[in-house]
Biotite code that builds the C-alpha atoms (Angstrom):
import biotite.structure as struc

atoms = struc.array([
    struc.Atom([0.000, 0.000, 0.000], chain_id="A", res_id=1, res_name="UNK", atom_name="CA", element="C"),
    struc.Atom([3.031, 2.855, 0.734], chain_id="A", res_id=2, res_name="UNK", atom_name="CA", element="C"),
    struc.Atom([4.529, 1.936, -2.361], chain_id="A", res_id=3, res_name="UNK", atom_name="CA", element="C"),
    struc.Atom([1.500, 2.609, -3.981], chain_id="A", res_id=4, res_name="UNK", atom_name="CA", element="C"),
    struc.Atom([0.767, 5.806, -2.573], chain_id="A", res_id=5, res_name="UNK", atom_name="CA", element="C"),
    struc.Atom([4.437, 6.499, -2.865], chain_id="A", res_id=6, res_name="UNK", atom_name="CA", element="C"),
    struc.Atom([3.947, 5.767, -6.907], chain_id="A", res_id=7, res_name="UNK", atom_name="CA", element="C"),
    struc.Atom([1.120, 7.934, -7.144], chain_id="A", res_id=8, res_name="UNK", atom_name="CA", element="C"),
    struc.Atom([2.551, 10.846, -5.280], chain_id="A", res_id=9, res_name="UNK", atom_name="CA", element="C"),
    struc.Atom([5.811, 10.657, -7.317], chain_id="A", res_id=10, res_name="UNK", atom_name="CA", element="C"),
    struc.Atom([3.394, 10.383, -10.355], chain_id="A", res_id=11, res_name="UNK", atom_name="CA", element="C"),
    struc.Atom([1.500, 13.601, -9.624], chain_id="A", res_id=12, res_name="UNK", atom_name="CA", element="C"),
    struc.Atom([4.682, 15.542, -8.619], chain_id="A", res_id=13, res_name="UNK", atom_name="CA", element="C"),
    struc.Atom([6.095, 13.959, -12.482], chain_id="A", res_id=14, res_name="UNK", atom_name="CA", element="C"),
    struc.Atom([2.855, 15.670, -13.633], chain_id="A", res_id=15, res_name="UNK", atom_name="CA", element="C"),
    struc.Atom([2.740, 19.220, -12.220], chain_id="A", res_id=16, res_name="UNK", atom_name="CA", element="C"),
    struc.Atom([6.019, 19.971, -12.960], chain_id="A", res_id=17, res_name="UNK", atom_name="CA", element="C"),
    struc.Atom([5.572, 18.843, -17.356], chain_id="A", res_id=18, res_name="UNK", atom_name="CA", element="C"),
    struc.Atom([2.905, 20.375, -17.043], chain_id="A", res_id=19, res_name="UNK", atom_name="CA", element="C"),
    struc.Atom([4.299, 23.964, -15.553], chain_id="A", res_id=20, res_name="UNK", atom_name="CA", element="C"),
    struc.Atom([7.461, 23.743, -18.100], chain_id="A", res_id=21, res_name="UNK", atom_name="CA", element="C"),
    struc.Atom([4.647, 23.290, -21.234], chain_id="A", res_id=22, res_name="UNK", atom_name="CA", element="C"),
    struc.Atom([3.168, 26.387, -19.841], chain_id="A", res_id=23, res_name="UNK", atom_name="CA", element="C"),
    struc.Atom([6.243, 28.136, -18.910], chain_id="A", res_id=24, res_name="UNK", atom_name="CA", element="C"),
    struc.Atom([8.664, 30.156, -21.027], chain_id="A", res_id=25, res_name="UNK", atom_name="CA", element="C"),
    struc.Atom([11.928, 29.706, -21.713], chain_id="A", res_id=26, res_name="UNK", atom_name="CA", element="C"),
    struc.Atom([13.008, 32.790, -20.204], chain_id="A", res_id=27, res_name="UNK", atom_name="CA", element="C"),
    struc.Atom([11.465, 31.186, -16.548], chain_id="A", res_id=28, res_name="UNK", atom_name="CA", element="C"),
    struc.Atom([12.697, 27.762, -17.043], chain_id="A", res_id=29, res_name="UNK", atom_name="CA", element="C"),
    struc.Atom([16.002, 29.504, -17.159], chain_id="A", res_id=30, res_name="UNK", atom_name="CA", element="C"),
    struc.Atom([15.520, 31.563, -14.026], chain_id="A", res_id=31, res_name="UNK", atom_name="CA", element="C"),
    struc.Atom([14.422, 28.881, -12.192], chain_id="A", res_id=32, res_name="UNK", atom_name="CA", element="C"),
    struc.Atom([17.516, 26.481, -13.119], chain_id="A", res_id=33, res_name="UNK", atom_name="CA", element="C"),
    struc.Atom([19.805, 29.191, -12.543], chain_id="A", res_id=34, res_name="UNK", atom_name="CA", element="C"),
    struc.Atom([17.860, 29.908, -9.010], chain_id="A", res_id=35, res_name="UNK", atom_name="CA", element="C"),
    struc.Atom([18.030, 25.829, -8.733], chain_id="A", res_id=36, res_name="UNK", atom_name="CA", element="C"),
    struc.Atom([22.030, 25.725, -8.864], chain_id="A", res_id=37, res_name="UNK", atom_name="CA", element="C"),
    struc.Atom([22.457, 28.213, -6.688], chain_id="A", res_id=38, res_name="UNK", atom_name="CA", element="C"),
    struc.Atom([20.443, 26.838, -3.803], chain_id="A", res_id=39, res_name="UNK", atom_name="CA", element="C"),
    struc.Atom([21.936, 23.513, -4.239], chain_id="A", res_id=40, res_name="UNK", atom_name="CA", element="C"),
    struc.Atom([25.570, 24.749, -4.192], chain_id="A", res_id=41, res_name="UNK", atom_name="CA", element="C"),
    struc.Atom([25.006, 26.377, -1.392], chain_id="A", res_id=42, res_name="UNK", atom_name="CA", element="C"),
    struc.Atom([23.090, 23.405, 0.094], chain_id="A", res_id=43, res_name="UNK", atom_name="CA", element="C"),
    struc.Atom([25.961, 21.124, -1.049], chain_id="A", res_id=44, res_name="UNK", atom_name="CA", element="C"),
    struc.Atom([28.871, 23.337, 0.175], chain_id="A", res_id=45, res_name="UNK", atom_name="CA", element="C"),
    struc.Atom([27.113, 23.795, 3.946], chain_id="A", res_id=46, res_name="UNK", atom_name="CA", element="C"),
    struc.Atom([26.886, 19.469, 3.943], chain_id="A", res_id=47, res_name="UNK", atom_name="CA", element="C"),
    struc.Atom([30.779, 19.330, 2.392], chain_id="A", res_id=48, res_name="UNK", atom_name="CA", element="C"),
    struc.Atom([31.488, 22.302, 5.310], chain_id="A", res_id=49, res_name="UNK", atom_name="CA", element="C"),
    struc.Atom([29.695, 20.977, 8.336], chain_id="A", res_id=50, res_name="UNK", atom_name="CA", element="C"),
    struc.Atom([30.504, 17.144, 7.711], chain_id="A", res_id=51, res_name="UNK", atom_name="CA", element="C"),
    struc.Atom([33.303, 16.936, 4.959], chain_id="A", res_id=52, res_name="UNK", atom_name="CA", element="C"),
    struc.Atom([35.695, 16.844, 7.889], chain_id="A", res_id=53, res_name="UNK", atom_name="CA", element="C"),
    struc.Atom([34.341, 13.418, 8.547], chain_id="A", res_id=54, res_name="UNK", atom_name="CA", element="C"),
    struc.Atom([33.384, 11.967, 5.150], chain_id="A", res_id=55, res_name="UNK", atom_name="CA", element="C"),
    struc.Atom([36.940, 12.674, 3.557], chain_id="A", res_id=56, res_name="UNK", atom_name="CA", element="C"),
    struc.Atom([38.959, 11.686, 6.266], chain_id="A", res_id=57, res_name="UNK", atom_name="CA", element="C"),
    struc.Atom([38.713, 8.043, 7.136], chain_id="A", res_id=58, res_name="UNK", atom_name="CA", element="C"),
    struc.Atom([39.172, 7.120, 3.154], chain_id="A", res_id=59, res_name="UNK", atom_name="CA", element="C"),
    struc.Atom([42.319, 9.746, 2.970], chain_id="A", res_id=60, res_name="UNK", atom_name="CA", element="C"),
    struc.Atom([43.761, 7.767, 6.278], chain_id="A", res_id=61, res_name="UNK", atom_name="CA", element="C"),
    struc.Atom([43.278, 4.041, 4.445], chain_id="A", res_id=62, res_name="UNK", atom_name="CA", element="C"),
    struc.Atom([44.787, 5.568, 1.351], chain_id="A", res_id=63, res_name="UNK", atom_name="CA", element="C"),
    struc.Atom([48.054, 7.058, 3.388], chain_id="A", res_id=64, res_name="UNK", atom_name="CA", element="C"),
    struc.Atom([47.827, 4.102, 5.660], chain_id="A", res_id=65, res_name="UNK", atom_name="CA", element="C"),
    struc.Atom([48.298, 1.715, 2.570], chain_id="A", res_id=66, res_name="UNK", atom_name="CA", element="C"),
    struc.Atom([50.891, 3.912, 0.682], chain_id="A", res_id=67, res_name="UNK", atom_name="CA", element="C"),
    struc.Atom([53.199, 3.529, 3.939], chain_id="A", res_id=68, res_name="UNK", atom_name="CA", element="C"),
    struc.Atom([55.920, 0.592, 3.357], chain_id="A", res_id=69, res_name="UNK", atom_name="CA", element="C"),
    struc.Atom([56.424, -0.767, 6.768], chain_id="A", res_id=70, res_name="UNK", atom_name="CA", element="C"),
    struc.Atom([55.772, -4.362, 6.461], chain_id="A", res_id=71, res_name="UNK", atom_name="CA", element="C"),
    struc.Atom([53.464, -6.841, 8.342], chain_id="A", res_id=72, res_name="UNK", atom_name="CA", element="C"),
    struc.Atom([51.853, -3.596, 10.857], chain_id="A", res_id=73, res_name="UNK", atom_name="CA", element="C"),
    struc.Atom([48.095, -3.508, 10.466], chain_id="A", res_id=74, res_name="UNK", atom_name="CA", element="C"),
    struc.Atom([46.555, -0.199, 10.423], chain_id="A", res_id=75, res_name="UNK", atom_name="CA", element="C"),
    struc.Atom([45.194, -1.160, 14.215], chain_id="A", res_id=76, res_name="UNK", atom_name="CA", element="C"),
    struc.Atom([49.042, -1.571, 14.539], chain_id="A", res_id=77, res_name="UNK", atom_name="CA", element="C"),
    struc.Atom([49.854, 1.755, 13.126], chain_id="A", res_id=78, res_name="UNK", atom_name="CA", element="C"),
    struc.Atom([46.969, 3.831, 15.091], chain_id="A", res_id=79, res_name="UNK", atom_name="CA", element="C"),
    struc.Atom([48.428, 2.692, 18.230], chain_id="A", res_id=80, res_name="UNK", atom_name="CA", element="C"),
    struc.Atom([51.976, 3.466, 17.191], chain_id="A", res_id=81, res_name="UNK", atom_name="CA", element="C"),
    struc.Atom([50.522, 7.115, 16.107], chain_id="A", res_id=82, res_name="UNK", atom_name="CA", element="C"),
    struc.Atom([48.995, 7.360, 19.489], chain_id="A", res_id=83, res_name="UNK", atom_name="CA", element="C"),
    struc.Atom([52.168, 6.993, 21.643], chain_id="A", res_id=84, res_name="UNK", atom_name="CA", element="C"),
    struc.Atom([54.264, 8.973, 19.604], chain_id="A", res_id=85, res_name="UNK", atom_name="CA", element="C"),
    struc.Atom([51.053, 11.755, 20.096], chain_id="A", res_id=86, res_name="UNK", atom_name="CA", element="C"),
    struc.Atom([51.165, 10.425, 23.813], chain_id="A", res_id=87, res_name="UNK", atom_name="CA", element="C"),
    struc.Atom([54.932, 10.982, 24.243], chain_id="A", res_id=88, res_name="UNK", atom_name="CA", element="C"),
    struc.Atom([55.124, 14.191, 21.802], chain_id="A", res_id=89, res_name="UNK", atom_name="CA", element="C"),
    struc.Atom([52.494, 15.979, 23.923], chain_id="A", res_id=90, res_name="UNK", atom_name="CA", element="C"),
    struc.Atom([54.449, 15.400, 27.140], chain_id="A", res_id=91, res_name="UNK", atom_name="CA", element="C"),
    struc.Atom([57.363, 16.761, 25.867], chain_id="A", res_id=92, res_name="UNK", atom_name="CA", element="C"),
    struc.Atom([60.053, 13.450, 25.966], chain_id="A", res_id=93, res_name="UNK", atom_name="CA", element="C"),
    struc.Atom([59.915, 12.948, 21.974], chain_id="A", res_id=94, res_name="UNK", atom_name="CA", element="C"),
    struc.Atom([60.325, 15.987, 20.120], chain_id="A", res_id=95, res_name="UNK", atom_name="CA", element="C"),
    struc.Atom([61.535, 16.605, 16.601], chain_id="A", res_id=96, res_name="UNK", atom_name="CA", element="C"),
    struc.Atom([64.940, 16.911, 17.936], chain_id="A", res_id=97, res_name="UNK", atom_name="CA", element="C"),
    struc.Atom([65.318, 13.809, 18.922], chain_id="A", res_id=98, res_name="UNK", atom_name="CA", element="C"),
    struc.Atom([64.451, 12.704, 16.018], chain_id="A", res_id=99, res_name="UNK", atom_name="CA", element="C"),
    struc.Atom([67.762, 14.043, 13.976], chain_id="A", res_id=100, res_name="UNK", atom_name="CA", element="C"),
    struc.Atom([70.238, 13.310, 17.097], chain_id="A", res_id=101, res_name="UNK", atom_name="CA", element="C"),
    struc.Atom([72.078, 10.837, 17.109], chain_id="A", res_id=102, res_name="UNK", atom_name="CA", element="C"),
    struc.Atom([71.355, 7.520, 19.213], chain_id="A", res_id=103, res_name="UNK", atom_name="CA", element="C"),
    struc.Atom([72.112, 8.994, 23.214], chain_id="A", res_id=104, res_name="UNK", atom_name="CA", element="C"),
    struc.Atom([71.651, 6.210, 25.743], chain_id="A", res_id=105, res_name="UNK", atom_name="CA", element="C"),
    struc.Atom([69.731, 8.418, 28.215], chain_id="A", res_id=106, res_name="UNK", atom_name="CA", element="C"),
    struc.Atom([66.268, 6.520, 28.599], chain_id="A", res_id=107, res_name="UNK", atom_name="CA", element="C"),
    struc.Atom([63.857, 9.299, 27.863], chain_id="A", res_id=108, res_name="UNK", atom_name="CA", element="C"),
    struc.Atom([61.039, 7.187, 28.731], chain_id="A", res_id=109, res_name="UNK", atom_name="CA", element="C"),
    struc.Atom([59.101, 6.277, 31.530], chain_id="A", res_id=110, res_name="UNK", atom_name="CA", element="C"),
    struc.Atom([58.256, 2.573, 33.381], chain_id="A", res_id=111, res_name="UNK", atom_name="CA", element="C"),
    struc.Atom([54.608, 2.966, 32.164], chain_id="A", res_id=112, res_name="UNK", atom_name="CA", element="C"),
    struc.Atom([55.167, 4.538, 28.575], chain_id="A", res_id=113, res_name="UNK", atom_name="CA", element="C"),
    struc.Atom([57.462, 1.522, 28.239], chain_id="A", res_id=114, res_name="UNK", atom_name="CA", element="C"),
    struc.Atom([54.184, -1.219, 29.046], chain_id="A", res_id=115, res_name="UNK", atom_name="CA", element="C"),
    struc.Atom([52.034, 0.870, 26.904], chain_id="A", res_id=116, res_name="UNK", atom_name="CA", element="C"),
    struc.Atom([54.896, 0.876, 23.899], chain_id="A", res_id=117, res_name="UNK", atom_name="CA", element="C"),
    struc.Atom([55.232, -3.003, 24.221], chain_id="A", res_id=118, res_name="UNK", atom_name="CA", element="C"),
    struc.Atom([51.534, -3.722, 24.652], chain_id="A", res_id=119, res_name="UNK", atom_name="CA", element="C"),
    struc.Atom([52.146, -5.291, 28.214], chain_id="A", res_id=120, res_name="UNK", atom_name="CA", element="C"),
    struc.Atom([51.039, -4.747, 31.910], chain_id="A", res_id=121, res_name="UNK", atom_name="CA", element="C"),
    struc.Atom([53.283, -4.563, 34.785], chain_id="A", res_id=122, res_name="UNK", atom_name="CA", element="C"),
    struc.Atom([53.553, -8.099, 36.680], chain_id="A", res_id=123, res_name="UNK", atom_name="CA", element="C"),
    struc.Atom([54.292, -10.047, 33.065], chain_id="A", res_id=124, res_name="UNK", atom_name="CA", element="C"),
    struc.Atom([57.446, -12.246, 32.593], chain_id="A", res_id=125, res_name="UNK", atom_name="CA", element="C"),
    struc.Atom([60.741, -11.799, 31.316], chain_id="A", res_id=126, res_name="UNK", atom_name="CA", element="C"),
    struc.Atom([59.778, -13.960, 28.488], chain_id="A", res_id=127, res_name="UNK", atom_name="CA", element="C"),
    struc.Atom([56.854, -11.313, 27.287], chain_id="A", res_id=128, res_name="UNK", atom_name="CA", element="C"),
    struc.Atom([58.451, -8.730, 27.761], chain_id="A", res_id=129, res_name="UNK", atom_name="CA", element="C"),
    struc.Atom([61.214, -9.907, 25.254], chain_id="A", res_id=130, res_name="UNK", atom_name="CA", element="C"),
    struc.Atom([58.933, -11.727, 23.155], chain_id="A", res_id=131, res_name="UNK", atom_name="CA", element="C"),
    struc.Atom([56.927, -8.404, 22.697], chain_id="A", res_id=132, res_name="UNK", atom_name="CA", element="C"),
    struc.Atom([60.100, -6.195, 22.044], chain_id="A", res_id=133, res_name="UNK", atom_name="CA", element="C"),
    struc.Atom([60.900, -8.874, 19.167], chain_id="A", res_id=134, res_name="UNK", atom_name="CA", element="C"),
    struc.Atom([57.832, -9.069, 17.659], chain_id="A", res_id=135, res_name="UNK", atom_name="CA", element="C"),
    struc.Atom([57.796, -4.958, 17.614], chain_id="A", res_id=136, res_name="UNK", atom_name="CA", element="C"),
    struc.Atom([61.856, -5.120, 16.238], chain_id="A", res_id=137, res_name="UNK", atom_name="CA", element="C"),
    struc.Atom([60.848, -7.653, 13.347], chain_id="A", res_id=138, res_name="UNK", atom_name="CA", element="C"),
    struc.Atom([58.067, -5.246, 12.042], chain_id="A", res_id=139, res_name="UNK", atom_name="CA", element="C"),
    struc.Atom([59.530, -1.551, 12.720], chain_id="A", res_id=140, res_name="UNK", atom_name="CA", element="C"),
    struc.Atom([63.212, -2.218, 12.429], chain_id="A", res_id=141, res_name="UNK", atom_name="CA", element="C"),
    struc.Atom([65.680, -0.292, 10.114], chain_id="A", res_id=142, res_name="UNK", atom_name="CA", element="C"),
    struc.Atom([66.940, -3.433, 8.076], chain_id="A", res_id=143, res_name="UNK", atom_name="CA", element="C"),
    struc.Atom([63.441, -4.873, 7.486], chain_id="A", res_id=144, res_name="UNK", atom_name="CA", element="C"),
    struc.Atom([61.829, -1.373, 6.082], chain_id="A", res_id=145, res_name="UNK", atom_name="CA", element="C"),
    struc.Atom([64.868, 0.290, 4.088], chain_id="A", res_id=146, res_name="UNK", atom_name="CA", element="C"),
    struc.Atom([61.818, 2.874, 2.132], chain_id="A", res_id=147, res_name="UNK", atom_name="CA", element="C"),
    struc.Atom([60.799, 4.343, 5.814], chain_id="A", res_id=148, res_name="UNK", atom_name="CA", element="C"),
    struc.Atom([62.838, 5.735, 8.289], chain_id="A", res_id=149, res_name="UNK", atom_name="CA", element="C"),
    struc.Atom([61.772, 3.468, 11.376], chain_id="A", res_id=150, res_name="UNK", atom_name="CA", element="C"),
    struc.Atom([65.382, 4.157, 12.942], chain_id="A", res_id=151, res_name="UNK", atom_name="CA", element="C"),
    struc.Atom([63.833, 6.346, 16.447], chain_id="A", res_id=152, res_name="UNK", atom_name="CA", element="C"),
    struc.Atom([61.416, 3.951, 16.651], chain_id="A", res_id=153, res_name="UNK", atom_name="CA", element="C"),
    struc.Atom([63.363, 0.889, 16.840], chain_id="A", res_id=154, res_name="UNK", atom_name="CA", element="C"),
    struc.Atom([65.512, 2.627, 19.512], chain_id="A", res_id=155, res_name="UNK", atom_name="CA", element="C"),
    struc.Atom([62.420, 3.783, 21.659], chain_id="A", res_id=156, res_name="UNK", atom_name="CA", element="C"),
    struc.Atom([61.393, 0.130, 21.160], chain_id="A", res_id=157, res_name="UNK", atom_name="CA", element="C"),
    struc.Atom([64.614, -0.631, 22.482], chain_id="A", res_id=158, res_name="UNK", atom_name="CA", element="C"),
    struc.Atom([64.620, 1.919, 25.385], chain_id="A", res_id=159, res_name="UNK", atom_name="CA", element="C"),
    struc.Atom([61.313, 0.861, 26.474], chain_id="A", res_id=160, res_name="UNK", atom_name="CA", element="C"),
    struc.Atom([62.525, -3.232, 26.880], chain_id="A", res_id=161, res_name="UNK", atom_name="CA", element="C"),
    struc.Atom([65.382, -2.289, 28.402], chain_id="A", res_id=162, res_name="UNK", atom_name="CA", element="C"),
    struc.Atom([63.549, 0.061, 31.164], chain_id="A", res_id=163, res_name="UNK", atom_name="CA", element="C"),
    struc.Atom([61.485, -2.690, 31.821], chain_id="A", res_id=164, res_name="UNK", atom_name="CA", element="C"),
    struc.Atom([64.134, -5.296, 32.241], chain_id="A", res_id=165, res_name="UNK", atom_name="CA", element="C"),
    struc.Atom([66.415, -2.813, 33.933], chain_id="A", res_id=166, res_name="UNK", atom_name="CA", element="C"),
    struc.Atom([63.127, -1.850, 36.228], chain_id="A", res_id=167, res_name="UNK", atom_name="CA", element="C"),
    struc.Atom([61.211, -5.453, 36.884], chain_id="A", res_id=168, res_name="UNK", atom_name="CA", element="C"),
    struc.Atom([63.706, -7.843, 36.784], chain_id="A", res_id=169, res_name="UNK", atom_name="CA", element="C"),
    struc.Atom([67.004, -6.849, 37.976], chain_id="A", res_id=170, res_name="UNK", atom_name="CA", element="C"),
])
């Protein structure tokens, strides 16, 4: 029954508008597009404005996600990596600095960044805690993705195992 009434209003609406163009001059029909553009642009431009933010952005990230060459990380994988390095970046202990120096030994880090950057919580065992750190090396390190510079994250990788070890379990 509502597609029904659905056809017939459709039908009439089909109806008024042939028959106001057969009636209509050109000079109208012309207006009225013209009026008709406008309104839409603007209509289309307040939608692109007010939610474009949204509908563009999560097919941009897949595109840059898959145009990225480090091998075997999902892009679950690399959101969480982006998060720490926002985590870390906002505190102020990885800046862009650090990024050009060379490797310094100081452990920049702290005992809880270092659980969060291997994915563990405090009271595992030795053998996670390495097993995670290798897992992370085999996917971020230098050798493995030669088109990326992975370099400062292998060594935070690197910082963070050794905290722990240094920390836990000496």
């Amino acid at each position: 029954m509502n597609l029904f009434l659905a056809g017939i209003i459709i039908f009439v609406i089909i109806y008024l508008f042939l028959n106001w163009f057969a009636k209509t001059s050109s000079k109208k029909i012309a207006q009225f597009l013209k009026r008709l553009a406008i309104i839409l642009s603007i209509f289309l431009a307040t939608i692109l404005a007010v939610g474009g933010k949204y509908l563009f952005s999560i097919p941009f990230l897949l595109i840059l996600l898959s145009g990225l060459k480090i091998k075997g990380l999902t892009a679950l994988q690399m959101f969480q990596l982006w998060r720490l390095i926002q985590y870390i970046r906002n505190s102020g202990k990885f800046s862009q600095n650090q990024f050009r120096s060379s490797r310094s030994g100081s452990s920049s880090i702290t005992l809880e960044e270092a659980y969060k950057l291997l994915g563990l919580k405090k009271g595992c065992s030795k053998e996670e805690v390495l097993n995670s750190a290798a897992k992370l090396q085999k996917k971020i390190h230098p050798d493995m993705n030669r088109d990326v510079n992975t370099e400062r994250l292998s060594q935070i990788v690197n910082e963070a195992k050794e905290k722990i070890l240094k920390s836990d379990f000496s």
